[in-house]
C-alpha positions as CSV (number, residue, x, y, z in Angstrom):
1,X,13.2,-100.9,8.1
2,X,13.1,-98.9,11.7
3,X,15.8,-100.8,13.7
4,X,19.1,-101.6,12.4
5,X,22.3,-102.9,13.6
6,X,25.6,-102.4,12.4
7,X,28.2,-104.9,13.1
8,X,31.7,-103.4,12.2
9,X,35.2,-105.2,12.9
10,X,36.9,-102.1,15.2
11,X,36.0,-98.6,16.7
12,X,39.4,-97.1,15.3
13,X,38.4,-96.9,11.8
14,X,37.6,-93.2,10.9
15,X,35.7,-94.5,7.5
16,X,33.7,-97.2,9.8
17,X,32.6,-94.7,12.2
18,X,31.5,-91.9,9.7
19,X,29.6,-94.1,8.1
20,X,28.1,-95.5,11.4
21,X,27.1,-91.8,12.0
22,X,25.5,-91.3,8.5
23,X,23.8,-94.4,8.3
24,X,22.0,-93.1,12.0
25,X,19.9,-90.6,9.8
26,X,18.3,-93.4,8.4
27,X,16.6,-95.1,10.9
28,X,14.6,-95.0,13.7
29,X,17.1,-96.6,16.1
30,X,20.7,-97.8,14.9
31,X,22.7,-100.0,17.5
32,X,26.3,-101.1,16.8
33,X,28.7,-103.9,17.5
34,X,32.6,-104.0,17.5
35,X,32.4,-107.4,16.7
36,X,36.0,-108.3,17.2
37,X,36.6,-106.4,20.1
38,X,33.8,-108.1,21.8
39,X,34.9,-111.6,20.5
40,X,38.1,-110.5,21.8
41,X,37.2,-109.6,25.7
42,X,33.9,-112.4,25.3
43,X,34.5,-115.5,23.0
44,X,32.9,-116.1,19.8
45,X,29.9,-118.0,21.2
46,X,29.0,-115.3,23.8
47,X,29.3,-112.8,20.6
48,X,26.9,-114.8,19.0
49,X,24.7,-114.9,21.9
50,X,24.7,-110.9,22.4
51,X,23.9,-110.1,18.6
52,X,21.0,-112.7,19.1
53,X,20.0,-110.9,21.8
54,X,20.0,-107.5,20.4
55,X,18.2,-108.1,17.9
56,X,15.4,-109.9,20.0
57,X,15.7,-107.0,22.6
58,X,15.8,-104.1,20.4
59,X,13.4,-105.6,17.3
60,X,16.2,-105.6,14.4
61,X,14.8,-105.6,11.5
62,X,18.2,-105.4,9.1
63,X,21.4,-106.4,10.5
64,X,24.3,-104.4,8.2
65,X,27.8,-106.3,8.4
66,X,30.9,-104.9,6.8
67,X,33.9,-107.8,8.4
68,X,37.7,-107.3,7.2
69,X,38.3,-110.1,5.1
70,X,40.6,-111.4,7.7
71,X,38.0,-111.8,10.0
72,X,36.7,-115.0,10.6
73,X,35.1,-114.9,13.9
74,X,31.5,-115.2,12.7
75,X,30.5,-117.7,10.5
76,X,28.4,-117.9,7.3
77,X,26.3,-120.1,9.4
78,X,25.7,-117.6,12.0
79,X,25.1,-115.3,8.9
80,X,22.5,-117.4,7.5
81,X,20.8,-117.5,11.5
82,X,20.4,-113.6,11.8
83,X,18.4,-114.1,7.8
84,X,15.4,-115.9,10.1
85,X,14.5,-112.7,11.7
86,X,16.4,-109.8,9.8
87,X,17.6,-108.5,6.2
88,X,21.4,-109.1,6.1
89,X,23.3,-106.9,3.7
90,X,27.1,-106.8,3.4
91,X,28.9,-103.5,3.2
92,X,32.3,-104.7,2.0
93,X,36.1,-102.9,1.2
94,X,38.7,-104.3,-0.9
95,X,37.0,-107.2,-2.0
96,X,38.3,-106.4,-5.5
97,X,40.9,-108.8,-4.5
98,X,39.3,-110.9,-2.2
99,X,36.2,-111.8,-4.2
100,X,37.0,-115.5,-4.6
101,X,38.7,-115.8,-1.4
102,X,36.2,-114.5,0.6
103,X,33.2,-111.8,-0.3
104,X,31.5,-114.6,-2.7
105,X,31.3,-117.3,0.1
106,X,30.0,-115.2,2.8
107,X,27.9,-112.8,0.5
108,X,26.0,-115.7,-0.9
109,X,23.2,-115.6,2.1
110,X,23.0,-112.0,1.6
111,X,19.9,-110.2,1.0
112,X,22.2,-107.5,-0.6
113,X,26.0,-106.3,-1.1
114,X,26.9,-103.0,-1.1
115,X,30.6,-102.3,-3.0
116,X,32.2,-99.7,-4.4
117,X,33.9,-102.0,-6.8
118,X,31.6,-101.4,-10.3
119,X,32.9,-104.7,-11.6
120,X,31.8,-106.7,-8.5
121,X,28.2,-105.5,-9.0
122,X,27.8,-108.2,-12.1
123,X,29.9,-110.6,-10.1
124,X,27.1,-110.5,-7.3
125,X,24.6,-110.7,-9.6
126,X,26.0,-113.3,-11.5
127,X,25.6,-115.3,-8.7
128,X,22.0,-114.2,-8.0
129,X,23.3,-111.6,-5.2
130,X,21.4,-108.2,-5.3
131,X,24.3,-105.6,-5.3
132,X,24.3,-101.7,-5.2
133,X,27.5,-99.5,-6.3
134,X,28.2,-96.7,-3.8
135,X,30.9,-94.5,-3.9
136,X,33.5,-94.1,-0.8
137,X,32.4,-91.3,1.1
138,X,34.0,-89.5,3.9
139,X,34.7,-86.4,6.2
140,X,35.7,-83.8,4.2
141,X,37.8,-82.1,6.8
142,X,39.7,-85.0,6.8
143,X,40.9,-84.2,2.8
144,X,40.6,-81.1,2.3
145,X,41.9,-78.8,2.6
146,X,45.3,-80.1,2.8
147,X,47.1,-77.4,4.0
148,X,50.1,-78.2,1.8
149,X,52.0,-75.4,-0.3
150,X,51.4,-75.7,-3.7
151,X,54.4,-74.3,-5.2
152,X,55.9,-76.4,-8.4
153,X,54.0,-76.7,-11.7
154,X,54.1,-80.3,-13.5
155,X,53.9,-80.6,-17.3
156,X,53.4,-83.5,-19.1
157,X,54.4,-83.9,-22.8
């Protein structure tokens, strides 16, 4: 896989756009897509229409997706088009509680989940779903250090 792109629901997400920059050491070329923003300004078919044509344009060979759960403006039907000329994998969050509601529809034409939920792994699988457990990862400078004064001692009995 040489030419990836990222479809991510915002550009003010500090998690989304770390991992955008991490996931750039991996490939040869890595375009991205604030979905929503661009449904907002463009409609949802003209959306559809500019992914389709990025891939063609810039040969994507894996499309990565991670869509808020209240984000419906692309379909599992458009999903299931981009599988005819690209891997599809879904990089979801807090789909602990939205598994039935939402991550096992639209995961289902998945070539692969990624979660951080170590339960959800054998719920993917269970239904056939190849699914990989990372851990959250993010700038440390934005956690540590804290800067706070660590001045009262906690015992527990």
């Amino acid at each position: 896989m040489n030419n990836a792109l990222v479809l991510f629901p915002t550009d003010g997400n500090q998690y989304l756009n770390f991992l955008r920059e991490e996931l750039k050491k991996h490939f040869s070329a890595l375009h991205y897509l604030n979905v929503v923003g661009f449904c907002h300004r463009h409609g949802i078919a003209n959306a559809e229409r500019h992914i389709k044509g990025i891939m063609a344009e810039k040969a994507i060979d894996l499309v990565i997706t991670s869509p808020f759960v209240t984000d419906y403006e692309l379909s599992i039907e458009f999903y299931a088009s981009l599988k005819k000329k690209a891997k599809l994998v879904f990089w979801l969050f807090d789909h602990v509680q939205y598994f039935d509601s939402y991550s096992k529809h639209y995961c289902q034409i998945a070539d692969a989940v990624v979660t951080y939920d170590y339960f959800g792994v054998f719920a993917y699988r269970k239904l056939g779903i190849p699914a990989v457990l990372v851990f959250p990862s993010f700038r440390r400078e934005n956690y540590h250090p804290t800067g706070a004064v660590k001045d009262i001692d906690v015992c527990f009995l």
